[in-house]
C-alpha positions in Angstrom: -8.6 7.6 9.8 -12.6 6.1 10.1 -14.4 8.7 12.8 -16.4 5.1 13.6 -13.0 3.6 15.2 -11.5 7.7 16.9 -12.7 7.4 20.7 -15.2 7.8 21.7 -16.6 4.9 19.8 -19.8 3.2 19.3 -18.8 -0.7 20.2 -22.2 -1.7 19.3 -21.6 -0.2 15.2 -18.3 -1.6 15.0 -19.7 -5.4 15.9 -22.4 -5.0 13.7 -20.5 -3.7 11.3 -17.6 -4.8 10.8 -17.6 -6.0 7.1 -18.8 -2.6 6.0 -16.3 -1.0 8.3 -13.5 -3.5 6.7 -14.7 -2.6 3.0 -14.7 1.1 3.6 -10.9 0.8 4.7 -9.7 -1.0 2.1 -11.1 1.3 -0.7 -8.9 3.6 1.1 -5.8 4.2 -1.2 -3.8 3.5 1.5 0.0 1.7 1.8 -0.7 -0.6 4.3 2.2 -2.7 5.8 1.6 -6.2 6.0 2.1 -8.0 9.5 1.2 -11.4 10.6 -0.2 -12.0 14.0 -1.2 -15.0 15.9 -3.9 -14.9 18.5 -3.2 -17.6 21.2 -6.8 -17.6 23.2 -7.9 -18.0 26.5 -11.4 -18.1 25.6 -13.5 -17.5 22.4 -11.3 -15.0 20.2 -13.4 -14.2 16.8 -14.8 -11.5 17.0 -11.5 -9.8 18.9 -9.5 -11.2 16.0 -12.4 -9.0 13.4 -12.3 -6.1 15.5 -8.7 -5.9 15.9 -8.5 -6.4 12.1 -10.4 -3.1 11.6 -8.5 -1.0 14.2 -4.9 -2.0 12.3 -6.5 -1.2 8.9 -7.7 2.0 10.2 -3.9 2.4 11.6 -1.6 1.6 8.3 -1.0 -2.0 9.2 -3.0 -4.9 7.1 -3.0 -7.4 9.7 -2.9 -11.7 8.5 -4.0 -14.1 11.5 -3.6 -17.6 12.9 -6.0 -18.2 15.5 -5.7 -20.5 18.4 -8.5 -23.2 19.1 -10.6 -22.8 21.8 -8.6 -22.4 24.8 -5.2 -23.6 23.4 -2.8 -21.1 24.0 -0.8 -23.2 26.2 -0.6 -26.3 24.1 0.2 -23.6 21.1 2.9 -21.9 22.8 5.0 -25.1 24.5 4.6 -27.7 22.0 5.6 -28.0 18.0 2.7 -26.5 15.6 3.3 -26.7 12.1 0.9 -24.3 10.9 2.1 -21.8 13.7 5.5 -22.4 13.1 4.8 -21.9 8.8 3.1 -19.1 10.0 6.4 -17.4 11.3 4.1 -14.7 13.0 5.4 -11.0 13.4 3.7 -10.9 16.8 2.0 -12.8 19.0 -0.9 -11.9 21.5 -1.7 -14.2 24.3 -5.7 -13.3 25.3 -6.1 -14.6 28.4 -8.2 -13.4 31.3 -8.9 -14.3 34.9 -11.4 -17.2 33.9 -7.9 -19.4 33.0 -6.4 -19.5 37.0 -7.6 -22.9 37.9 -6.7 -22.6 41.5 -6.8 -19.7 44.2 -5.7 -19.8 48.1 -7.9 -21.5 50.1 -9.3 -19.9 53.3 -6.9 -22.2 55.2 -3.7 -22.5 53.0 -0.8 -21.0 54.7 1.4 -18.2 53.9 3.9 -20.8 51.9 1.3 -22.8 50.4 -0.4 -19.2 48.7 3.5 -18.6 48.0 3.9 -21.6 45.8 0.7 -21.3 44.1 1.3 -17.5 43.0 4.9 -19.1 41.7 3.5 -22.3 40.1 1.2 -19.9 38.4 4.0 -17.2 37.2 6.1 -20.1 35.8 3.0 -21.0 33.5 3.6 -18.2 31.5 7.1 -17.5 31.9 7.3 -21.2 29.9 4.7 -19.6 27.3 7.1 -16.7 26.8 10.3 -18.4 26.7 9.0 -21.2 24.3 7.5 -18.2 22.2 10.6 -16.2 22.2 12.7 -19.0 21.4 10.4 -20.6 18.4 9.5 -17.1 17.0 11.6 -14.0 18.4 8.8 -11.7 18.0 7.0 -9.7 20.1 4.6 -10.8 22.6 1.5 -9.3 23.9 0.0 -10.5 27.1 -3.0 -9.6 28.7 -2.7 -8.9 32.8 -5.6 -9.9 35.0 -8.7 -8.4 35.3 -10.0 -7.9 39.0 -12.4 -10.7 40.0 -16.1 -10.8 39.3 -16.9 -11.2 43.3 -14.9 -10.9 46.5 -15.7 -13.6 49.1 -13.8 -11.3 51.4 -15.1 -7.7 50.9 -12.7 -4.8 51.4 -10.6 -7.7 53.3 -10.2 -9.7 49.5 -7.4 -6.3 48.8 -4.6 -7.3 51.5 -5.6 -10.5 52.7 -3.4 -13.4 51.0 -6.3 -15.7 50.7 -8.4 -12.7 48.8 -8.6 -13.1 44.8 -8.4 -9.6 44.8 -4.6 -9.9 46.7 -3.5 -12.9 44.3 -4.6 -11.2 41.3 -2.2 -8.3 42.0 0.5 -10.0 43.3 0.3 -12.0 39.8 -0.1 -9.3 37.6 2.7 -8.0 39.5 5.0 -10.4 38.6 4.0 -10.0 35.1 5.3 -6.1 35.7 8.5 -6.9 36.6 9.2 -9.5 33.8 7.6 -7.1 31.4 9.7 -4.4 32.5 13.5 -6.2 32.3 12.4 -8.1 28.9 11.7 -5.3 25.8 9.8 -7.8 23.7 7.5 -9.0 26.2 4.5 -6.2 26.6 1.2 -5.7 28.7 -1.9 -5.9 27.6 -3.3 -3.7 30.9 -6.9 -5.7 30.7 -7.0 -4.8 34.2 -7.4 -1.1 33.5 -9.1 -1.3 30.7 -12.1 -3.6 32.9 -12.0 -0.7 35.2 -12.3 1.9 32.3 -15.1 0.0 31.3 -17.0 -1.0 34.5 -16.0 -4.6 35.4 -19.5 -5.7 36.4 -19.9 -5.0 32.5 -17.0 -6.2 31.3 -17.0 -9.6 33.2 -21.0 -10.4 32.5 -21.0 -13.8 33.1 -23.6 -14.2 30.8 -21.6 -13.7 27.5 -18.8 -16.6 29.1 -21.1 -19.4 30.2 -23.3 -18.5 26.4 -20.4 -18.0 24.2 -16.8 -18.7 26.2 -16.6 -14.9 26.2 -14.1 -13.4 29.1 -15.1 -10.1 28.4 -18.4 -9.3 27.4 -19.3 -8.9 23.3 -20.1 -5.2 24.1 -16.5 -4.5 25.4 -14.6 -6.2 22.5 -14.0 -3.4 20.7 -12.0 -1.5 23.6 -10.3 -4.6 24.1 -9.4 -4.7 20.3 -8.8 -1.0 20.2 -5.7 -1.1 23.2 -4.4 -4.4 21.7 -4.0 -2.3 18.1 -2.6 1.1 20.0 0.3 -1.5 21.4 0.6 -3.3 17.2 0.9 0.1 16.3 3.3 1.5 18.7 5.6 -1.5 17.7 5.8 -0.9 14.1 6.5 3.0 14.2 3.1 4.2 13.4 2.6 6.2 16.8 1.8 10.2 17.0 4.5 12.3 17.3 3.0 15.3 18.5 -0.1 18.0 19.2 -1.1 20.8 17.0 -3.2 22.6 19.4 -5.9 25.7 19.4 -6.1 28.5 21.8 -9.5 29.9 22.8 -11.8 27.1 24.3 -9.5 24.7 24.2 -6.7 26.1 26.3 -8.2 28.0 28.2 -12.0 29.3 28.7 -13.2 32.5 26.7 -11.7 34.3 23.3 -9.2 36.3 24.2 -9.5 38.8 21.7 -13.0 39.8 23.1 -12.3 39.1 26.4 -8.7 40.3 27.4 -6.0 38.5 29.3 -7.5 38.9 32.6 -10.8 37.7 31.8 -10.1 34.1 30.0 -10.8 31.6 32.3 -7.8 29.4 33.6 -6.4 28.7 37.1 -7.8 27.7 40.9 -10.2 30.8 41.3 -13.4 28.8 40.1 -14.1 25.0 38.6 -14.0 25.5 34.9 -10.3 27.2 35.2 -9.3 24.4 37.8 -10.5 21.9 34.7 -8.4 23.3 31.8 -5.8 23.9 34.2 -5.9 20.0 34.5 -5.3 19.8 30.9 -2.8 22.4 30.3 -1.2 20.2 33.0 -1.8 17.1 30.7 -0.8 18.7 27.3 2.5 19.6 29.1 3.5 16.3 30.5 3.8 14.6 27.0 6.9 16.5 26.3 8.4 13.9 28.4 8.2 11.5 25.6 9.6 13.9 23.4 6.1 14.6 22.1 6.3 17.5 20.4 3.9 20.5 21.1 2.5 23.7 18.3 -0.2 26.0 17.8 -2.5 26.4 15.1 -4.5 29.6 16.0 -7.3 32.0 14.4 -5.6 35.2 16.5 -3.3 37.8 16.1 0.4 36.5 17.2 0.4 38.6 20.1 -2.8 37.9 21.6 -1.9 34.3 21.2 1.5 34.6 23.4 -0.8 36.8 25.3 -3.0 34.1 27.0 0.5 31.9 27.3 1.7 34.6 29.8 -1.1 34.7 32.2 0.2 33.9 35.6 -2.4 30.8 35.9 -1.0 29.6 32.1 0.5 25.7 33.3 2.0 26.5 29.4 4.1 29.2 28.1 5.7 30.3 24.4 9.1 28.1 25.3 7.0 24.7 25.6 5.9 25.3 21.9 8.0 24.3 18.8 6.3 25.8 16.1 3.2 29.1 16.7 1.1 30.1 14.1 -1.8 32.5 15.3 -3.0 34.6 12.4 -6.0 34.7 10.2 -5.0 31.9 7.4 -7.1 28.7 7.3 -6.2 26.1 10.0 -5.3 23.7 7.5 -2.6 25.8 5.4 -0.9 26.6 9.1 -1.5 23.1 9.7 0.9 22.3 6.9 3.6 25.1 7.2 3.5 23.5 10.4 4.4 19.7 9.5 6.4 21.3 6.9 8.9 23.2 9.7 9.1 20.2 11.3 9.8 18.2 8.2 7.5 15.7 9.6 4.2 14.7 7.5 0.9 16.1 8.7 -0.6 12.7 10.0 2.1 12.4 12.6 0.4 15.5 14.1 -3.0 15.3 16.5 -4.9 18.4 15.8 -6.6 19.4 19.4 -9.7 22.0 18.5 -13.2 22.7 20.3 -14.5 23.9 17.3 -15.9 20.6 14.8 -15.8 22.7 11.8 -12.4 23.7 12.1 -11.5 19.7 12.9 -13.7 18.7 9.8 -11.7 21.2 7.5 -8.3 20.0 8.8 -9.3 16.7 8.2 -11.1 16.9 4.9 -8.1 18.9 3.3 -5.6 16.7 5.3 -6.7 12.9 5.0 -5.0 10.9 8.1 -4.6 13.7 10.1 -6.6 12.7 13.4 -8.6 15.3 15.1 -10.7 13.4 18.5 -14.2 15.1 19.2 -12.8 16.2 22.4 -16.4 17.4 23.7 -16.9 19.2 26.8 -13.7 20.8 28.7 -14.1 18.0 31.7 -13.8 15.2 28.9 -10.7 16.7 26.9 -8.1 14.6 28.5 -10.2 11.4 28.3 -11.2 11.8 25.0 -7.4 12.1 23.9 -5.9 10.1 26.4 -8.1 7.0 25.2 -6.9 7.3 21.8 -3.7 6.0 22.7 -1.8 7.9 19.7 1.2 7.9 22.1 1.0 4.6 23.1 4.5 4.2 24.4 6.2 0.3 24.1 9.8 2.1 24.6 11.4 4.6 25.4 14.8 5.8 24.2 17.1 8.5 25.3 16.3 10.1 22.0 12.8 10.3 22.7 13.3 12.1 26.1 15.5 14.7 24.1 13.0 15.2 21.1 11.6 18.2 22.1 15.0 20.1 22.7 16.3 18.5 19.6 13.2 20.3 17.3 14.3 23.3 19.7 17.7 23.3 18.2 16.9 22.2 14.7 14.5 25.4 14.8 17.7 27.9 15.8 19.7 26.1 13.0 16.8 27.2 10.5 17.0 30.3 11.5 20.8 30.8 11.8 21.1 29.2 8.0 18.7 32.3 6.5 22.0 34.8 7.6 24.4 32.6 5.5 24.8 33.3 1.3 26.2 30.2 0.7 25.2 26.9 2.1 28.5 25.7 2.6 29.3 28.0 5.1 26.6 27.7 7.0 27.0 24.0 7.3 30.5 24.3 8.2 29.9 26.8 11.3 27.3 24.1 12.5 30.6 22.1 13.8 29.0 18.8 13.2 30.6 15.8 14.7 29.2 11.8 13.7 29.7 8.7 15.5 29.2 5.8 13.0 29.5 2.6 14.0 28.2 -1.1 14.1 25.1 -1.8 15.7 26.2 -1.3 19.9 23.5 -3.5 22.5 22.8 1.0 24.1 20.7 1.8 21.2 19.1 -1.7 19.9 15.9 0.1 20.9 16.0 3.4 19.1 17.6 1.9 15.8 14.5 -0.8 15.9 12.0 2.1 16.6 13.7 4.2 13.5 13.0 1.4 11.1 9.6 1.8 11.8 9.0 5.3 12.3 10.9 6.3 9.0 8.6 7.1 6.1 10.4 9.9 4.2 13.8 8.9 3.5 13.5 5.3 3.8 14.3 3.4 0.5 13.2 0.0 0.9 10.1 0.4 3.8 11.5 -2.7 5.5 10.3 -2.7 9.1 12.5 -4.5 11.7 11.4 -5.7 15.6 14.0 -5.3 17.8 14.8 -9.1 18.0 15.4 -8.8 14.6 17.7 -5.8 15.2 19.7 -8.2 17.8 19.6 -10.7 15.7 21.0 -9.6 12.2 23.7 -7.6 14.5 25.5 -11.1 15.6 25.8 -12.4 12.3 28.5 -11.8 11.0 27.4 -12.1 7.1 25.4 -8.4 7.7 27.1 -5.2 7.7 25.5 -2.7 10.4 25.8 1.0 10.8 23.9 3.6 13.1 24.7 7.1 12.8 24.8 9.7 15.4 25.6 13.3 14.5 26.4 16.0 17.1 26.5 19.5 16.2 26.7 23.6 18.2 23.3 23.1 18.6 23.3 20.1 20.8 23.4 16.1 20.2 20.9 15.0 17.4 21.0 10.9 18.6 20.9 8.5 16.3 19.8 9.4 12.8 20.6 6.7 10.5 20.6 3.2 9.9 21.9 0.6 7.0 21.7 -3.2 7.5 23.3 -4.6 4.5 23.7 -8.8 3.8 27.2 -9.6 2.0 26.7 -12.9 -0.2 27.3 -13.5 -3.6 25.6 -12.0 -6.6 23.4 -15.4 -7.5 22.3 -16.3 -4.1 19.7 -13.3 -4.3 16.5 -13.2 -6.1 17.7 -10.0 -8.2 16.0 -8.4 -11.1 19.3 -8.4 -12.9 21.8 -10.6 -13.4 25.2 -9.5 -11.9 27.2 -12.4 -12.3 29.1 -14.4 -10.0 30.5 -11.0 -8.1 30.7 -10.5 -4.2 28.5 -8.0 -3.3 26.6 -5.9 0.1 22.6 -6.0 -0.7 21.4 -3.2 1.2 18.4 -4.2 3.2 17.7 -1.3 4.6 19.3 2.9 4.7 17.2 5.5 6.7 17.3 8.6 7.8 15.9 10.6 10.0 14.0 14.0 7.8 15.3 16.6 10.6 19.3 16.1 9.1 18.4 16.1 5.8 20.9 18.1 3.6 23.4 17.9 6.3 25.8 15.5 4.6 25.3 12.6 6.8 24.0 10.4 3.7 27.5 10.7 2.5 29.1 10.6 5.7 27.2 7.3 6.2 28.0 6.2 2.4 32.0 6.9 3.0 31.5 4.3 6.0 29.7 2.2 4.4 32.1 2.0 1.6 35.3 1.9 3.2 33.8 -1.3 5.8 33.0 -3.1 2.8 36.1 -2.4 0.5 38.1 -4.0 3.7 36.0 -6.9 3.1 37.1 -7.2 -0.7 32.8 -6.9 -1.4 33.4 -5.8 -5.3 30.1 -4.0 -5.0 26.9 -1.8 -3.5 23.8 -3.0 -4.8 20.9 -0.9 -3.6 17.0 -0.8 -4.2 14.0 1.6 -3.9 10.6 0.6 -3.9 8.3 3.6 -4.4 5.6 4.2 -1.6 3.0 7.4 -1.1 5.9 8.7 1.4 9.3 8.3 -0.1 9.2 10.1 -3.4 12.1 12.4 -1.9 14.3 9.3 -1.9 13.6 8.5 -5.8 16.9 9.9 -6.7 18.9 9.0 -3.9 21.0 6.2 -5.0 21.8 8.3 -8.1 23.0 11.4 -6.1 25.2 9.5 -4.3 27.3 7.7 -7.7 25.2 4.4 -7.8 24.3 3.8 -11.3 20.3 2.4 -12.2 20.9 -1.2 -13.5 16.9 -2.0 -13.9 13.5 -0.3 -13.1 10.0 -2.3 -13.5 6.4 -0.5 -14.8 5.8 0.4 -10.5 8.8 2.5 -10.2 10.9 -0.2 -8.1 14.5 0.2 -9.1 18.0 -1.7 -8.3 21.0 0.6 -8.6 24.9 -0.8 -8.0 28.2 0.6 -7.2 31.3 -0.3 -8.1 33.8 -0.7 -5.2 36.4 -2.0 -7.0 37.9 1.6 -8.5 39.2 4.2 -5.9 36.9 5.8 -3.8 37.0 9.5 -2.9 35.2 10.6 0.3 31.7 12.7 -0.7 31.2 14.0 3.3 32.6 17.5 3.1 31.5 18.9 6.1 31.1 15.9 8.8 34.2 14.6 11.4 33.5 11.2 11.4 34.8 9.1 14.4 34.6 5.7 13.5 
């Protein structure tokens, strides 16, 4: 990832710029995944469109626009557009701002008449969302309101019903509430963002009345920058957790030279208070499930040392993985991901020192590691990054933490068993596999875009499209959930296959006239690899579709930088390779017409 586009960032580069920006990212070697988004403006949107452009590319997702004319995101959104509608956009962003409310209370309206205004205005853009969601069933982005730029009322403008300041809330408001019962539709929060920022900044009029600018040229780039963290977010490419130092970035001092009782943490003076304050903030992301290590130059036991001073907000059981010793940061870094089975870029490397941040990051390309600066700027620094940006939340995500917990015991339990069979037998594993169920649209949607590893075809799915393929009735769906001693693992894999005949798909063989189930789609997640559920999930599969009297599996892999541990797949599990092409992609079948012997040995399966 570009050091130009980590926070904090110099807006005023990026602007000027941008091409050089955008042809240093795409010399990257880099699998981008292609998205279309339309920009429906309030206002002037170019240069929001270029800068979000570079944010994406910097972020793994090669973004292709269609921009609204000047100020036509209403007539875009409510009435038929060709080019929009050929477009078939993967998301849509609706930039507005405060400068598109035509009408505020009057001094003198009364309570019903500012009533009926703030409702006349709401049911704008709830017709703009419906009409969207009904054309397109993609996600929307909308930007809140930004405070106002005066307030004829002072303090009084806050609670007063006539006040901007009161209608401005009460509107975005309604915005929450809609937001918060509808998955697809999420918040662009402009209004914290202005306040980040400085609003008198932010809301220059100059750069509106010159250029039909909202938001002033300067601020674009922050704008851009939380409009990407929410693209991102959507399509799987989030963060999944910290790899954090020790000294000087946990806590004040080295503890080595200066002993337990002498690093500085705690309320006895400012500087403890402040990391304090950031152990504080570290901690609370394990309620997303982020997941939280150590990558420390230090002898193991001063490390858990530090963690059990009585002012420590963390201790050793917050941690997944520790490594304090005296290797390089980057080779921990790795053993790290590797434990995990996660790859090293999903990890946010938190270190004071810049050489050890330029080392990991050198020998570990797409690893992200913020200039954090001084202690009092840590948690902005991080925080502004947005590599958590959260557009969901799933039960699985609130339970990652103690899943890596128990997938960690079940390493450690397997090294006292000779043979592997055992082992997976006295891990008592129980799967649910079913069709798709309405309970976990959300976490199956964000699982096609998260998976990188064992995902066979890289097809990335919203979850309208999740919804949408599940009620018809010519796909076959399956999630997978496997439970084991340990504790419940959630949902860990997904296959969306389309029945149809042989010759109404664009194969690269021909396989006659034959019924068959195309698999879209089969992922796993890496932490119950080995485990049998691939052939669990393959018994399922192929039992659901020999009921159907489909005579066969046809399956595909499309190489990436990620998936080379799935190359074999298809063959492991009996599928035979019926073509390959000069970049690796493959199409494998299986025959369902013979008798099929179940390959999960070690899984019950309630179906």
């Amino acid at each position: 990832m570009l050091k130009e586009l980590q926070y904090p960032f110099d807006a005023n580069y990026i602007i000027s710029k941008k091409k050089k920006i955008k042809r240093e990212l795409l010399q990257k070697e880099e699998n981008y995944t292609e998205k279309k988004i339309a920009i429906l403006g309030g206002y002037t949107t170019s240069n929001i469109k270029l800068t979000l452009e570079l944010f994406l590319l910097d972020k793994g997702i090669k973004p292709s626009f269609y921009e609204s004319e000047y100020n036509q995101y209403y007539q875009d959104a409510l009435f038929p557009n060709e080019e929009l509608e050929t477009f078939k956009p993967d998301i849509i962003y609706v930039c507005t701002s405060n400068r598109n409310i035509m009408y505020y209370p009057d001094i003198n309206s009364t309570k019903e008449e500012v009533q009926e205004l703030l409702q006349r205005e709401y049911e704008k853009y709830l017709s703009i969302w419906e009409s969207l969601e009904e054309k397109y069933n993609c996600p929307i982005i909308q930007n809140n309101f930004e405070m106002p730029y005066y307030r004829l009322l002072g303090n009084r403008d806050s609670y007063d019903i006539h006040g901007r300041t009161n209608y401005l809330t009460r509107l975005n408001m309604l915005f929450y509430e809609y937001a918060y019962e509808h998955e697809n539709l999420h918040i662009c929060d402009i209004n914290y963002i202005s306040a980040d920022y400085g609003l008198k900044e932010w809301s220059d009029p100059f750069y509106y009345h010159m250029y039909k600018y909202a938001v002033s040229v300067p601020a674009i780039p922050y704008l851009s920058h939380n409009v990407a963290n929410i693209i991102k977010s959507i399509f799987g490419k989030n963060k999944k957790g910290f790899v954090l130092d020790l000294d000087n970035t946990l806590w004040g001092g080295v503890i080595g030279d200066d002993g337990v009782d002498n690093i500085v943490i705690g309320p006895e003076e400012s500087e403890g208070q402040v990391y304090s304050e950031f152990q504080q903030y570290i901690k609370s992301h394990k309620q997303l499930g982020i997941i939280l290590n150590i990558d420390s130059k230090n002898d193991y036991d001063n490390a858990i040392a530090g963690l059990k001073h009585p002012d420590s907000e963390l201790v050793l059981d917050d941690f997944i993985s520790v490594k304090a010793n005296w290797d390089p940061k980057d080779k921990n870094f790795i053993d790290i991901a590797n434990e995990l089975n996660l790859l090293p870029e999903s990890l946010v490397f938190i270190d004071d020192n810049p050489a050890e941040r330029h080392i990991v990051t050198e020998q570990l390309p797409g690893v992200c590691a913020p200039e954090i600066g001084e202690v009092q700027n840590y948690i902005c620094n991080i925080d502004r990054n947005g590599y958590f940006e959260t557009t969901s939340i799933s039960k699985d995500d609130v339970k990652r933490n103690d899943m890596y917990k128990k997938n960690a015991e079940r390493i450690k339990m397997k090294s006292s068993f000779a043979d592997y069979g055992e082992y997976l037998r006295s891990l008592d594993m129980n799967a649910v596999i079913k069709p798709f169920e309405n309970i976990y649209m959300a976490r199956i949607a964000q699982l096609s875009n998260k998976s990188n590893q064992f995902n066979l075809t890289t097809r990335r799915y919203t979850q309208s499209e999740i919804e949408a393929i599940s009620e018809d009735n010519n796909y076959i769906t399956l999630y997978g959930k496997l439970e084991d001693k340990f504790g419940d693992n959630g949902v860990v894999s997904v296959i969306i296959g389309h029945n149809c005949n042989a010759s109404e798909v664009n194969l690269d063989k021909d396989l006659g006239e034959c019924k068959i189930c195309d698999i879209d789609l089969w992922i796993m997640s890496c932490r119950v690899l080995k485990r049998d559920m691939e052939y669990a999930m393959m018994d399922t599969l192929v039992h659901r579709e020999q009921e159907k009297k489909v005579d066969k599996l046809v399956g595909h892999y499309y190489p990436t930088a990620k998936n080379n541990m799935v190359k074999d797949f298809f063959k492991q599990i009996g599928f035979n390779k019926v073509a390959e092409d000069d970049r690796g992609n493959s199409l494998w079948e299986y025959n369902l017409t013979t008798t099929y012997t179940n390959q999960n040995r070690y899984i019950i399966v309630e179906e």
